[in-house]
Wavefront OBJ file of the C-alpha trace (Angstrom):
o trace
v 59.886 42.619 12.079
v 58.580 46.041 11.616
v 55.136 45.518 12.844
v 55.971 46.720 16.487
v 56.953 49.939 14.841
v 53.776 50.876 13.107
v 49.939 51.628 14.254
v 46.963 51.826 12.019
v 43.914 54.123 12.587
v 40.560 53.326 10.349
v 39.268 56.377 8.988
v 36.142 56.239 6.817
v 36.931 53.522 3.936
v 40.740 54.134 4.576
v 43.371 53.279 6.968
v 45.961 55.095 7.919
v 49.206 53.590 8.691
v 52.089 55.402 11.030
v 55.090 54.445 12.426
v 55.739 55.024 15.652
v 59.479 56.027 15.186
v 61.583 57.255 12.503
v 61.936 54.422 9.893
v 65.439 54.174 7.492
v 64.443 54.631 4.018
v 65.391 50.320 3.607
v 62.688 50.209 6.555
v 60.015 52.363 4.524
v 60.596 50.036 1.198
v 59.479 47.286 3.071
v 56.822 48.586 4.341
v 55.665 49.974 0.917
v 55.644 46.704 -0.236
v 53.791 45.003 2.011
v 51.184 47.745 1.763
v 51.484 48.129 -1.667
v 49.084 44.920 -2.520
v 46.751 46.219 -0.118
v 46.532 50.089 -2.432
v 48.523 52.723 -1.171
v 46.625 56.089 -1.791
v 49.051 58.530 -0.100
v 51.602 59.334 2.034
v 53.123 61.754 4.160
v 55.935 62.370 6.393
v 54.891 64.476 9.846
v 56.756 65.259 12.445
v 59.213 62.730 11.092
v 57.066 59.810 11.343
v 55.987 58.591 7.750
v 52.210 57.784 7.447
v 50.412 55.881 4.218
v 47.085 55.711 3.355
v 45.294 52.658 2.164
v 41.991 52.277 0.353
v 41.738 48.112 1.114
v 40.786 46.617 -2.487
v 37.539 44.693 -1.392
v 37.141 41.264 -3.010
v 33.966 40.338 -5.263
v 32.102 41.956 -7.955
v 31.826 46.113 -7.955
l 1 2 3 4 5 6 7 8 9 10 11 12 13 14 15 16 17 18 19 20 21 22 23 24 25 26 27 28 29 30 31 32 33 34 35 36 37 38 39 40 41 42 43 44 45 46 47 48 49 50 51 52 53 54 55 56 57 58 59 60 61 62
């Protein structure tokens, strides 16, 4: 239920996630779960808004 809140920006080999709107720290849990399979590298609160960065874990050999 929180996707209409957040937008996601590819930057290099990273994404950055935002929310659009202030998110209640139960809100920000969830989210941190959800991205945290995909590998949170950072995050940051601006303005407010918090914003995570994800390195996406690519399948296959390395």
């Amino acid at each position: 239920h929180l996707l209409p809140y957040l937008e996601a920006s590819k930057k290099g080999d990273y994404i950055v996630i935002g929310s659009k709107r202030y998110l209640s720290p139960e809100e920000e849990q969830v989210v941190i779960r959800l991205l945290s399979t995909a590998g949170i590298v950072d995050s940051a609160l601006i303005n407010g808004r918090r914003y995570w960065v994800v390195k996406p874990k690519h399948s296959g050999a390395c």
